[in-house]
C-alpha positions as CSV (number, residue, x, y, z in Angstrom):
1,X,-11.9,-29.4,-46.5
2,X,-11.7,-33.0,-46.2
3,X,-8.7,-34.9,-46.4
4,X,-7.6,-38.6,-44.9
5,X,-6.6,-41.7,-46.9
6,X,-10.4,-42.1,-48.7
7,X,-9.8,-38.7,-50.4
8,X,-6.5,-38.2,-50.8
9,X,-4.8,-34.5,-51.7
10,X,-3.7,-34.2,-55.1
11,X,-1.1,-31.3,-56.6
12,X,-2.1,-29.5,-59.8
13,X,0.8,-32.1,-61.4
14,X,-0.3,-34.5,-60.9
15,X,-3.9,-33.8,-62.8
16,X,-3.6,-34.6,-66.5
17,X,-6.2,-33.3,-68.5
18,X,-7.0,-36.4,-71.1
19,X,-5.9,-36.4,-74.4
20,X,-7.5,-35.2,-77.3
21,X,-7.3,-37.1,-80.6
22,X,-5.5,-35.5,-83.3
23,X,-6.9,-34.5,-86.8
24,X,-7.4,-38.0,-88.6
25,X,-6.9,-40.1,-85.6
26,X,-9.9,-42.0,-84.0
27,X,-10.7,-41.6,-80.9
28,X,-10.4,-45.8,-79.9
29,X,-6.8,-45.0,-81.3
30,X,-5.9,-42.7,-78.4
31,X,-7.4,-45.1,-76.1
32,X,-5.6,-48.5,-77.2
33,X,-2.8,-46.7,-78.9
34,X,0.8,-48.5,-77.7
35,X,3.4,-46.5,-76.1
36,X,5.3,-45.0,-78.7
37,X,8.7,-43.9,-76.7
38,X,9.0,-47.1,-74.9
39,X,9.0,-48.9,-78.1
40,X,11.6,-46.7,-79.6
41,X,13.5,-46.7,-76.4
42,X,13.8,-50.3,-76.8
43,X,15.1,-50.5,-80.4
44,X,17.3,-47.8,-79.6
45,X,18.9,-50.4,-76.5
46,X,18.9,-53.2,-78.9
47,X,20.8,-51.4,-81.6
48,X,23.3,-51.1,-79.5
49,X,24.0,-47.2,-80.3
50,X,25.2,-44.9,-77.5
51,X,22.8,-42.4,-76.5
52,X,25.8,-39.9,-76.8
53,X,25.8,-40.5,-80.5
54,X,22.0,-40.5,-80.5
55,X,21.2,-37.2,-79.3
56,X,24.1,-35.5,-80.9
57,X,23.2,-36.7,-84.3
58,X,19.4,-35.8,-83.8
59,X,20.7,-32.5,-82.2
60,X,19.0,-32.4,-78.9
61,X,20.3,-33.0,-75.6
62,X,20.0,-36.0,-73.3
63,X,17.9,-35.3,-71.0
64,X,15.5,-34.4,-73.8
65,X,16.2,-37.8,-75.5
66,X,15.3,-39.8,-72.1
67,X,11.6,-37.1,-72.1
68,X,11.0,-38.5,-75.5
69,X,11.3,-41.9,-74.7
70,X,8.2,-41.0,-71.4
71,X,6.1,-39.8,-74.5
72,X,3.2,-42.0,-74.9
73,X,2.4,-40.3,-78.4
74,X,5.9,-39.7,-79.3
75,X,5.6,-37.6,-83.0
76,X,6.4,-40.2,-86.0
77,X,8.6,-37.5,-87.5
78,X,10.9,-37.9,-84.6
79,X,10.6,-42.1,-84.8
80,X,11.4,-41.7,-88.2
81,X,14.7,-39.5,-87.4
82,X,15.6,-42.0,-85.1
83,X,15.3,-45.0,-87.1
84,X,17.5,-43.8,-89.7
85,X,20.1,-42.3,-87.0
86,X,19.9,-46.4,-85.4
87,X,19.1,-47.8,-88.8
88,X,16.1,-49.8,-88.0
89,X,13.0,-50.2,-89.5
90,X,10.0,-48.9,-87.0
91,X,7.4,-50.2,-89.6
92,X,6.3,-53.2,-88.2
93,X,5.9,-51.3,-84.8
94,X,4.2,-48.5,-86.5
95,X,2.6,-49.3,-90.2
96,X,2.3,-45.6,-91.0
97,X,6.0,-45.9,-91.0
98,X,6.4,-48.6,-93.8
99,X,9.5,-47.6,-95.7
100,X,9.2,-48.0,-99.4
101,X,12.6,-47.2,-99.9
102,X,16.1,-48.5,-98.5
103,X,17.6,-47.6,-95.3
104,X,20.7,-46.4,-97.1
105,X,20.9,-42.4,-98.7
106,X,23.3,-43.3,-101.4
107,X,23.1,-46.7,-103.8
108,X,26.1,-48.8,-103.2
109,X,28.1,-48.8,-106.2
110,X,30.3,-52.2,-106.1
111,X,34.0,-51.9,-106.3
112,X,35.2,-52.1,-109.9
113,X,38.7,-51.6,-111.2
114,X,39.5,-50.4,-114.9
115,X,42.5,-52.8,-116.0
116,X,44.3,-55.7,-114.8
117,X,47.2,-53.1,-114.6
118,X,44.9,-51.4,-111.7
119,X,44.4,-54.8,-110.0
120,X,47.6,-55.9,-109.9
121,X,48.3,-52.1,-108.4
122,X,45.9,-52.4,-105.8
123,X,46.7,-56.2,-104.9
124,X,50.3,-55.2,-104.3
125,X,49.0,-51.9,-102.1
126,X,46.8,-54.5,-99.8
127,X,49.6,-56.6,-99.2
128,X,52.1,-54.2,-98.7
129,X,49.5,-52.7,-95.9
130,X,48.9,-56.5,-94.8
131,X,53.1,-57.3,-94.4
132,X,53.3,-54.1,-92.7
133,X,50.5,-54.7,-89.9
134,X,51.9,-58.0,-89.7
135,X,55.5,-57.1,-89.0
136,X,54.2,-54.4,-86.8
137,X,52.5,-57.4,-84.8
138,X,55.4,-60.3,-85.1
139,X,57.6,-56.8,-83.0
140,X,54.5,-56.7,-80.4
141,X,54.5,-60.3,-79.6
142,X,58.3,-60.6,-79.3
143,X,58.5,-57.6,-76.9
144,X,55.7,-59.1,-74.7
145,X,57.6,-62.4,-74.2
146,X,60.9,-61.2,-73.3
């Protein structure tokens, strides 16, 4: 057996076999492809979204969030997932991503009310809600300066 610094020892873990290209992916692809998890784990730190929230809303845990974002080849299923739990768009990063649709589930539907009599009701609701807040905070500042 030889051993010594010019052939060093290496475990069976640390041996990868190479990658194989999938079904309709070239095989220059594999080679120059960019690192799909690192990528998504830096939109996911600039959106500013708690990795709490993250891997509860895509229902898996933590530490299998962080093994996604190791994944070279991450699946674009799981990007996709992602970018609609972050909201963000991963299809300049990835163009087989491209979203020819809005972010958004449901179309926003802008408020309308029915009659004047409704907007006068509502008016006098907001400012009620706005006197009350502001009483509320005239009584905080006066007990904080005595």
């Amino acid at each position: 057996m030889i051993t010594g610094k010019a052939f060093p020892i290496l475990s069976h873990t640390e041996i990868k076999p190479p990658r194989m290209a999938k079904s309709g992916e070239k095989a220059s692809q594999t080679k120059d492809s960019k690192h799909r998890g690192e990528i998504v784990a830096k939109a996911v730190h600039q959106s500013g979204v708690k990795l709490t929230k993250l891997h509860t809303a895509l229902g898996i845990s933590r530490p299998t969030l962080y093994r996604r974002f190791e994944d070279r080849h991450l699946d674009f299923e799981f990007i996709r997932e992602v970018g609609k739990a972050i909201f963000y768009d991963f299809g300049e990063e990835f163009p087989e991503l491209r979203l020819h649709r809005p972010l958004v589930a449901e179309p926003l539907v802008p408020y309308q009310l029915d009659s004047l009599e409704g907007c006068k009701d509502q008016l006098l609701y907001v400012y009620g809600l706005y006197t009350e807040a502001l009483q509320k905070y005239n009584a905080l500042l006066q007990s904080t300066q005595k």
